[in-house]
C-alpha positions as CSV (number, residue, x, y, z in Angstrom):
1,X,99.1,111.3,70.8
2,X,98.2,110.2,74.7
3,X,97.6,106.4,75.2
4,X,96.3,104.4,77.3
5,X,95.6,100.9,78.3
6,X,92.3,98.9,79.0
7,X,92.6,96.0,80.7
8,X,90.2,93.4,81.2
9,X,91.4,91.3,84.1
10,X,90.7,87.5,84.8
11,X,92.2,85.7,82.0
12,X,94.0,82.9,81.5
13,X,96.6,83.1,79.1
14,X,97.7,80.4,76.6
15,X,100.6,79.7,73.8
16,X,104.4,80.9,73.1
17,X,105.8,84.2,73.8
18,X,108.8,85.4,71.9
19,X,110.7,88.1,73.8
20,X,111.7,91.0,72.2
21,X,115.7,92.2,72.3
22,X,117.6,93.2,75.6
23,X,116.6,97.7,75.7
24,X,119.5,97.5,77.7
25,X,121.7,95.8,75.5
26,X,120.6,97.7,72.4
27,X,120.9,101.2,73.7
28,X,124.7,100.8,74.4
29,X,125.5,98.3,70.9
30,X,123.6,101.6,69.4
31,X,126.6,104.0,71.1
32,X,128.7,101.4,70.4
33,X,128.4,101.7,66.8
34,X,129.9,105.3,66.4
35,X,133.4,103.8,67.2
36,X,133.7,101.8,63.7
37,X,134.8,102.5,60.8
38,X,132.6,100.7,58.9
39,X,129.1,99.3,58.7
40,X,128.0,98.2,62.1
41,X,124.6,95.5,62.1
42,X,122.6,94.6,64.6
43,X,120.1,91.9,64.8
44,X,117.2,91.5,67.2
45,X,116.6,94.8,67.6
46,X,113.8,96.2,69.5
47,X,111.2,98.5,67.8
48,X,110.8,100.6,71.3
49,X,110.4,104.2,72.3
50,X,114.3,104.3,73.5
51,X,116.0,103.0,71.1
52,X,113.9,105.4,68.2
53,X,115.6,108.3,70.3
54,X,118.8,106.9,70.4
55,X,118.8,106.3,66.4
56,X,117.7,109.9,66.1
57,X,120.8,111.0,68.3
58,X,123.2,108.9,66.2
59,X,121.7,110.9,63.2
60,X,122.1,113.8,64.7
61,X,125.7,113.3,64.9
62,X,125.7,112.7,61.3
63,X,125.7,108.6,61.6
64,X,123.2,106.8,58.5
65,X,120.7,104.3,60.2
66,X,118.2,102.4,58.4
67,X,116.1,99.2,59.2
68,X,116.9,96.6,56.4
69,X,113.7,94.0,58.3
70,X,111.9,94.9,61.6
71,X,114.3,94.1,63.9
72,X,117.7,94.8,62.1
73,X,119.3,98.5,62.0
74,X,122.7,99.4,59.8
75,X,124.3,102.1,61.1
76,X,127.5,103.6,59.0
77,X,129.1,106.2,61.3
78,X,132.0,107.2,59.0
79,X,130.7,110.1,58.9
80,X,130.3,112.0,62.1
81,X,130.6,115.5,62.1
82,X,129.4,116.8,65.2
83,X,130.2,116.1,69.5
84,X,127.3,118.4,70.8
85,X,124.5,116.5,72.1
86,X,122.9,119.4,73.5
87,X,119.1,119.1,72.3
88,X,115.7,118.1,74.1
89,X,116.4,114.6,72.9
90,X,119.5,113.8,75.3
91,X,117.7,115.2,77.6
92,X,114.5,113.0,77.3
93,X,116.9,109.7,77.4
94,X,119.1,108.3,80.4
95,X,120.8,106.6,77.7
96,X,121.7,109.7,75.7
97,X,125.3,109.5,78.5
98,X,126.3,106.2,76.4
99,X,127.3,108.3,73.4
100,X,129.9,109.9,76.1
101,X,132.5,107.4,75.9
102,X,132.5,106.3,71.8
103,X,132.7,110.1,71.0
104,X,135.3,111.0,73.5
105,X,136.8,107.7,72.7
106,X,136.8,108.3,68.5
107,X,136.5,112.2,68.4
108,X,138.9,113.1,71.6
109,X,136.1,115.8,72.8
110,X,131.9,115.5,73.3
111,X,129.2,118.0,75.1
112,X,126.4,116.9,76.8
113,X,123.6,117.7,79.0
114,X,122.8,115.5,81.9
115,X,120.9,112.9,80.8
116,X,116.5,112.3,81.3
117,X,115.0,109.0,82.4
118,X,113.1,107.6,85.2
119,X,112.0,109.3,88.3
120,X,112.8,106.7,90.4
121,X,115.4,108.5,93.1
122,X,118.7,109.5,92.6
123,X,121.3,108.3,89.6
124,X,124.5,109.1,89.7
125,X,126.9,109.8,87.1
126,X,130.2,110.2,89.0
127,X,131.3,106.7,88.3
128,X,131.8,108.0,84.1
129,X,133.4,110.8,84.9
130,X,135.7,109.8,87.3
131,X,136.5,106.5,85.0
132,X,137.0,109.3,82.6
133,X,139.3,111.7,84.4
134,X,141.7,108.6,84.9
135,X,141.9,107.7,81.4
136,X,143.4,111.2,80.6
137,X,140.2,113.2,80.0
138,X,139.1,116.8,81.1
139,X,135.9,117.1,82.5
140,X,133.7,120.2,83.2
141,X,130.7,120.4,84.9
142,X,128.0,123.0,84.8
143,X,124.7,123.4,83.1
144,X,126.1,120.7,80.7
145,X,129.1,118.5,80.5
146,X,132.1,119.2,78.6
147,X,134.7,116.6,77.7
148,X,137.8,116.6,76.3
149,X,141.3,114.7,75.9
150,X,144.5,114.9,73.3
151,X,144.6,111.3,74.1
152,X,143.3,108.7,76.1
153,X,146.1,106.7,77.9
154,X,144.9,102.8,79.8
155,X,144.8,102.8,83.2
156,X,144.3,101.1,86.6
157,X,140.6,102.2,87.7
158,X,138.4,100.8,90.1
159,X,135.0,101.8,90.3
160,X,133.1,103.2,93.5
161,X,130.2,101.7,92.7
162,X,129.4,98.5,90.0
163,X,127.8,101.3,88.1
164,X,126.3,99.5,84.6
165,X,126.0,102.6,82.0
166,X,129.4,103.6,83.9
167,X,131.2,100.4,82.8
168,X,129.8,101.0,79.6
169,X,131.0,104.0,78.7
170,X,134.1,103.9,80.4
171,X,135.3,100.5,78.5
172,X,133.6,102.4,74.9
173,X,136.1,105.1,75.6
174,X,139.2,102.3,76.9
175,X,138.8,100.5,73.7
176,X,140.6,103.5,71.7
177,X,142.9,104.3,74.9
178,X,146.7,104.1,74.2
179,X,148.2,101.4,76.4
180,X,146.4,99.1,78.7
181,X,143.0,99.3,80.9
182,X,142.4,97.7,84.3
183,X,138.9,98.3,85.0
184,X,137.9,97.2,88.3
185,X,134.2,96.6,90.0
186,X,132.6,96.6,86.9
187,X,128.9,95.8,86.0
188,X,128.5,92.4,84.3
189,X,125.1,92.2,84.1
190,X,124.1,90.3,80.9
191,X,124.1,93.3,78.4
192,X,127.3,94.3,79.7
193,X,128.8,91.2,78.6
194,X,126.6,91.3,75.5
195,X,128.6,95.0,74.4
196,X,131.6,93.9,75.2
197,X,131.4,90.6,72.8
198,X,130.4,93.0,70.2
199,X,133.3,95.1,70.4
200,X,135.6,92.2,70.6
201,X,134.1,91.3,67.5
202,X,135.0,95.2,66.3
203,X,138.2,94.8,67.2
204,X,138.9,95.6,70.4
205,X,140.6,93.2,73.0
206,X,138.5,92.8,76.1
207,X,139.5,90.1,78.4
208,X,137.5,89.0,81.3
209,X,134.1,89.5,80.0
210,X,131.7,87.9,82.7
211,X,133.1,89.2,85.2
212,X,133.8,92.4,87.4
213,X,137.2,92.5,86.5
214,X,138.0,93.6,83.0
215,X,141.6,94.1,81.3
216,X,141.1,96.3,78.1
217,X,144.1,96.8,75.6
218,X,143.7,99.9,73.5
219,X,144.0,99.7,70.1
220,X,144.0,102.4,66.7
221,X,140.4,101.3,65.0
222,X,137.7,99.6,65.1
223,X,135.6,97.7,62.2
224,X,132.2,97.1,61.8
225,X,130.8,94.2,62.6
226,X,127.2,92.0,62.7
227,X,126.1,91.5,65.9
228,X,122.8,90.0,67.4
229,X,120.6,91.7,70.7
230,X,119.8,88.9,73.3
231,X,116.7,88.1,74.3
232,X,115.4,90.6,77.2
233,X,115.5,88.5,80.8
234,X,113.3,91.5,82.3
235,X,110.8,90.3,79.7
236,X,111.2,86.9,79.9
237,X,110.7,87.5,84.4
238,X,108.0,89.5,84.1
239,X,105.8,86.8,81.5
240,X,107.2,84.1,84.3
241,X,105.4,86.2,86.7
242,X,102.3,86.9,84.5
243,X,102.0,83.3,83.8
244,X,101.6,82.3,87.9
245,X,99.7,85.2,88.4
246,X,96.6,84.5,85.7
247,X,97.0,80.6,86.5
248,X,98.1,80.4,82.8
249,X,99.9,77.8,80.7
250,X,102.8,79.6,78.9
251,X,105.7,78.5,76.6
252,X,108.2,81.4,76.5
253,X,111.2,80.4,73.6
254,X,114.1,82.0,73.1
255,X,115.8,81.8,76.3
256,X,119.2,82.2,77.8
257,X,119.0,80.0,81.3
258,X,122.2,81.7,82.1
259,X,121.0,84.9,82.0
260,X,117.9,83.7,84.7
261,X,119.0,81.8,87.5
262,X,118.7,84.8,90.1
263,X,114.8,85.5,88.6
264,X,114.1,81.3,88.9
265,X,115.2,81.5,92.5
266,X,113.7,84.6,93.5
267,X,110.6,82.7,91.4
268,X,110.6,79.6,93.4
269,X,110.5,81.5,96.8
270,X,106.8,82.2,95.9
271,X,106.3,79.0,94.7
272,X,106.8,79.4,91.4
273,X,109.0,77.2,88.6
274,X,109.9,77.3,85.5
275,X,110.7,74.1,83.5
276,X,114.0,74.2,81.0
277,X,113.4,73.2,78.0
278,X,116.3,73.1,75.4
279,X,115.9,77.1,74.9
280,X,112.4,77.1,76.0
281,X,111.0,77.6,79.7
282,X,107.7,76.1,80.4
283,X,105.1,77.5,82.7
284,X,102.5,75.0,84.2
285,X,98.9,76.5,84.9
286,X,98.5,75.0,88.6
287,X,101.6,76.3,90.7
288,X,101.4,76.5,94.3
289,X,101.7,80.2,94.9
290,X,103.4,79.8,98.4
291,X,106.1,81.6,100.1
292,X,108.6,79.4,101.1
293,X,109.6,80.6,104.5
294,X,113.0,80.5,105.4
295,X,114.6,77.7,108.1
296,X,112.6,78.0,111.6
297,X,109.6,79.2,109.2
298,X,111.3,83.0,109.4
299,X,109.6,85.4,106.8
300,X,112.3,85.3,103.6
301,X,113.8,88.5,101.9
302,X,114.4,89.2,98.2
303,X,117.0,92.0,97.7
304,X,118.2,93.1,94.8
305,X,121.6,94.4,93.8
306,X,124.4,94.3,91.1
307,X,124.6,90.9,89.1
308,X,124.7,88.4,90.1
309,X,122.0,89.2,92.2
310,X,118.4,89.8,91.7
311,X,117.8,92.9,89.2
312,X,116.5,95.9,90.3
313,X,114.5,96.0,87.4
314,X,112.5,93.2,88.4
315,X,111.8,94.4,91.8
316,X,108.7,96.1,91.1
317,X,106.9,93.1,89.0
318,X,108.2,90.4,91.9
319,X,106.4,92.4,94.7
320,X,103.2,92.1,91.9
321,X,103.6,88.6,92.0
322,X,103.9,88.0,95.8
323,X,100.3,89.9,96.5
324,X,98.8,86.8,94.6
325,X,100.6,84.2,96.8
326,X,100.0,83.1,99.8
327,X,102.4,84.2,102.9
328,X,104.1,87.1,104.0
329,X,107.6,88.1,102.3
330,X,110.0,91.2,102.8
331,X,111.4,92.9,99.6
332,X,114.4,95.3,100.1
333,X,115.4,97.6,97.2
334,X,118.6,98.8,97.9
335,X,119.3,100.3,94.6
336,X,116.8,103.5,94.4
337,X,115.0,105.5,96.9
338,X,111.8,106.2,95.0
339,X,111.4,102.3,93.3
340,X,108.7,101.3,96.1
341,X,106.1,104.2,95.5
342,X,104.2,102.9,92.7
343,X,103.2,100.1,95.2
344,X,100.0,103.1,96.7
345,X,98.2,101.7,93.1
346,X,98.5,97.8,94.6
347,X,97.0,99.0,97.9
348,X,94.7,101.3,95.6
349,X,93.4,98.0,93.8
350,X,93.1,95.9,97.5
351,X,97.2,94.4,97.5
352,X,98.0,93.9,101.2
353,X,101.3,96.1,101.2
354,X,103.4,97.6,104.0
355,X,105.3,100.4,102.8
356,X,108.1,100.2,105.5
357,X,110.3,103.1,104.0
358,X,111.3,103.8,100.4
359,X,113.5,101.3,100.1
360,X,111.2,98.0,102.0
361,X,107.8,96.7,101.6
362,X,106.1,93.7,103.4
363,X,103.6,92.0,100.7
364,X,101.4,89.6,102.8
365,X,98.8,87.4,100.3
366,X,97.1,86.7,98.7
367,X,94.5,89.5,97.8
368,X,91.9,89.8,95.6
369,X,92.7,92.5,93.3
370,X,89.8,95.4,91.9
371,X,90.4,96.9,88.3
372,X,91.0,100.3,88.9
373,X,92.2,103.9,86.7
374,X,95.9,104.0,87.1
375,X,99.5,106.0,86.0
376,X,102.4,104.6,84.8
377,X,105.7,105.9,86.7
378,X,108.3,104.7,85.2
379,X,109.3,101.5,82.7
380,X,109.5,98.6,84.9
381,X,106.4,99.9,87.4
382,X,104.2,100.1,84.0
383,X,104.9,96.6,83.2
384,X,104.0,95.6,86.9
385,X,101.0,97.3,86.5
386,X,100.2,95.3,83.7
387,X,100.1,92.4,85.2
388,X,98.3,93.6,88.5
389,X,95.5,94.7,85.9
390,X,95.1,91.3,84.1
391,X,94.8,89.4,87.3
392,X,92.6,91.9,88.8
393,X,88.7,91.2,88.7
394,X,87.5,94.1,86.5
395,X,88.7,96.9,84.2
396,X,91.6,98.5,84.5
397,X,92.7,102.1,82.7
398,X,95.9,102.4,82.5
399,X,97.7,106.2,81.2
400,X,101.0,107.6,80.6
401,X,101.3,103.8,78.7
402,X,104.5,106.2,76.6
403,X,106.5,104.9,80.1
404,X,105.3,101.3,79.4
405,X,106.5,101.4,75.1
406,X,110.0,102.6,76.4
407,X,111.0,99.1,77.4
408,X,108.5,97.1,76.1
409,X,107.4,96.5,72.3
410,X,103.9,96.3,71.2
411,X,103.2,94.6,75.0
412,X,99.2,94.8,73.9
413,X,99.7,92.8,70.9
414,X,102.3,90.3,72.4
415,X,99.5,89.7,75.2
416,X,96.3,90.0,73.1
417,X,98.0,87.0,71.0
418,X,97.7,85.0,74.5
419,X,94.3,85.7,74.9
420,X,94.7,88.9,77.4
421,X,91.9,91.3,76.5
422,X,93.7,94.4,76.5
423,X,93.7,97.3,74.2
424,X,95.1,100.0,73.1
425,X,93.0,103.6,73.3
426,X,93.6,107.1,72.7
427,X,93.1,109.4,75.4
C-alpha cells in the first residue's frame, strides 16, 4: 500500500533519540553471513525496507533467518543450495551485488543481474569485477552477470576507485582465497571496518582494518559468530541537523564520536555544535546558525568524498541545514551526478538555492520555508525533506515515503516521540 507523510512544520523538538543500526553495515554482515558454517547473529539490526529484501534473498538461497527480538536476526546458511539471484528482488536492491563475493567465495560460481537502487547518477560496478578477475575469477557480462572460479588464489589488487560495496565484496570473496590478499585503496568507511571485525571474529584474518590498506590471508572456513550493527552516523547527522534546524533541545545516545568528526566539522561551519557526552551528544536549543566564512571572510566549501571525508550521504541533509542559517556557503558533490536535483523542492518551498551544475549548489540563508506537496527521490533526499518539512511554516505532504523506510526505521514514530507532528497516511 502507497504512503505518505504529513508534516506539520514549526516544532520544537525535545527528549533522547536512539538511532537505529548502521543500513549500511547490516546489508553486507547480512551477505556476510552465507560464508559460515554455522549460526551467524546479529544484534542491532534495523527493521527497514532493505534489509527485509536482503533476508528474503538469503532465503532464497536456501539460508534460515528468523528474528529471535526486534532487532536480532539468526541466520544458519549451512544450507545453501542455489547461486542464481536472478529474480525481481536483486533487481529492486543495490545491495543484492553483496551476495557476489560470499557466494563466489563459498560456492566457487554465482549469477546475477545488475543490481536496483537509487537514481542518483551513475554507479559503477567495475571495481567488483575487476577485484574479482584478479583473484582468479571468470566473469561474463551480458543481460546478467555470470561468475565463476575453480579457486580463488590472494593477490596484489589496487582499486581504481575507493569503491565501498566494491571493498566489500571483494575482501567477502578474499577471505576464502588460497594464499594471501593485498587489497589496495579500499573503502574504510565505518561499516567497512564494522564487516570486516565481524569476519575476523568468523575466522578470517584481516589486518589493517581502518584503513585503505588491507592484507587478507585466506583461509578453509569460516564459523558463525554474534556480532552487533553500530549505530547509524547518517542518522545520528541528520537528528544533529534537525535539532539546529527546529531550534530544539535534543539528547541523541548511543554514539560513536569516532565515527562523527567529519559531520561535527562540516556541523560547526554553520554554526552548529554538538556537545560529547560519555556516548551521548547533546544538542543546545539556541545555536548561532552562522556560516563561518573562511580566512579573509571567503565563502567556505563542504565537499564530500571517500572516508575520511564528509559522506556523500549526508550531502543532501547539510544543504537543508544551511538554507536555515545565515550566510552564503558552496556544497560540491563530487560523488554522483544526479545528488543535487532534489534541491528544485527547497526552491519549491522558498530555500535560496543556486543550482550551479549537478554536482554544486550555492545555499545563501536563511529562508523562511512554506509547507508544500512533495516526492521522495531517493533515501537520503527523503530524509532531507523531512526535516525541510518540520521547520517549514505549514503542512507538508510528503509521497513515495517507501524511498524514506529504506534507510530509516519507523522515522514518524522516532520523531512523533519528540513532539514532531507527523503522521503516517495512506494514499
Amino acid at each position: 500500500m502507497m504512503q505518505k507523510f504529513v508534516i506539520e512544520g514549526g516544532q520544537a523538538l525535545a527528549g533522547e533519540f536512539v538511532p537505529s543500526g548502521s543500513k549500511n553495515e547490516a546489508l553486507p554482515a547480512l551477505a556476510a553471513a552465507l560464508l559460515a558454517d554455522g549460526i551467524t547473529i546479529l544484534e542491532n539490526v534495523p527493521r527497514i525496507h532493505d534489509v527485509f529484501v536482503m533476508i528474503q534473498l538469503l532465503e532464497h538461497l536456501g539460508a534460515k533467518v528468523d528474528w529471535s527480538d526486534p532487532h536480532t536476526l539468526e541466520i544458519d546458511a549451512a544450507k545453501i543450495n542455489r547461486t542464481d539471484l536472478l529474480n525481481d528482488l536483486s533487481r529492486s536492491l543495490r545491495a543484492s551485488i553483496l551476495l557476489a563475493g560470499p557466494l563466489l567465495g563459498r560456492m566457487q560460481k554465482v549469477t546475477l543481474p545488475p543490481p536496483g537502487g537509487d537514481v542518483i547518477g551513475r554507479r559503477r560496478l567495475d571495481s567488483h569485477f575487476l577485484g574479482f578477475r584478479a583473484l582468479g575469477a571468470d566473469v561474463e557480462a551480458n543481460q546478467t552477470f555470470h561468475l565463476a572460479a575453480k579457486q580463488l588464489s590472494g593477490a596484489d589488487i589496487f582499486l581504481d576507485e575507493p569503491s565501498v560495496t566494491g571493498s566489500e565484496n571483494i575482501i567477502m570473496a578474499a577471505v576464502r582465497a588460497r594464499g594471501t590478499t593485498f587489497l589496495h585503496n579500499a573503502a574504510c568507511e565505518p561499516h567497512v571496518q564494522g564487516l570486516c571485525r565481524m569476519l575476523n571474529q568468523m575466522g578470517a584474518d584481516i589486518a589493517g582494518i581502518g584503513t585503505n590498506s588491507l592484507t587478507i590471508q585466506g583461509v578453509d572456513e569460516l564459523h558463525g559468530t554474534s556480532h552487533r550493527i553500530g549505530s547509524d552516523y547518517l542518522e545520528i547527522g541528520s537528528l544533529i541537523g534537525l535539532a539546529a534546524v527546529t531550534h530544539s533541545e535534543l539528547t541523541i545516545r548511543d554514539v560513536r564520536v569516532e565515527d562523527l568528526r567529519m559531520i561535527r566539522l562540516v556541523f560547526q561551519k554553520l554554526g552548529i555544535d554538538a556537545e560529547l557526552e560519555d556516548r551521548s551528544l547533546r544538542l543546545l536549543a539556541k545555536q548561532p546558525l552562522a556560516v563561518q566564512a573562511d580566512y579573509f571572510d571567503q565563502i567556505p566549501q563542504v565537499a564530500d568524498g571517500p572516508w575520511p571525508m564528509f559522506p556523500t550521504d549526508m550531502m543532501s541533509v547539510a544543504i537543508t541545514v544551511a538554507t536555515q542559517v545565515a550566510g552564503t556557503i558552496l556544497f560540491f558533490e563530487k560523488m554522483f551526478d544526479g545528488r543535487m536535483f532534489f534541491v528544485d523542492s527547497l526552491v519549491a518551498m522558498g530555500a535560496k538555492i543556486i543550482l550551479c551544475d549537478p554536482h554544486r549548489v550555492v545555499v545563501n540563508g536563511p529562508a523562511q520555508l512554506v509547507g508544500g506537496t512533495l516526492e521522495s527521490p531517493d533515501v537520503r533526499a527523503g530524509m532531507a525533506l523531512v526535516v525541510a518539512a518540520l521547520c517549514a511554516r505549514g503542512t507538508s505532504t510528503i509521497y513515495n515515503i517507501r524511498q524514506i523506510d529504506r534507510g530509516y526505521e519507523r522515522v514518524e514514530e522516532k520523531l512523533e516521540a519528540l513532539g514532531a507532528k507527523i503522521r503516517r497516511l495512506p494514499v
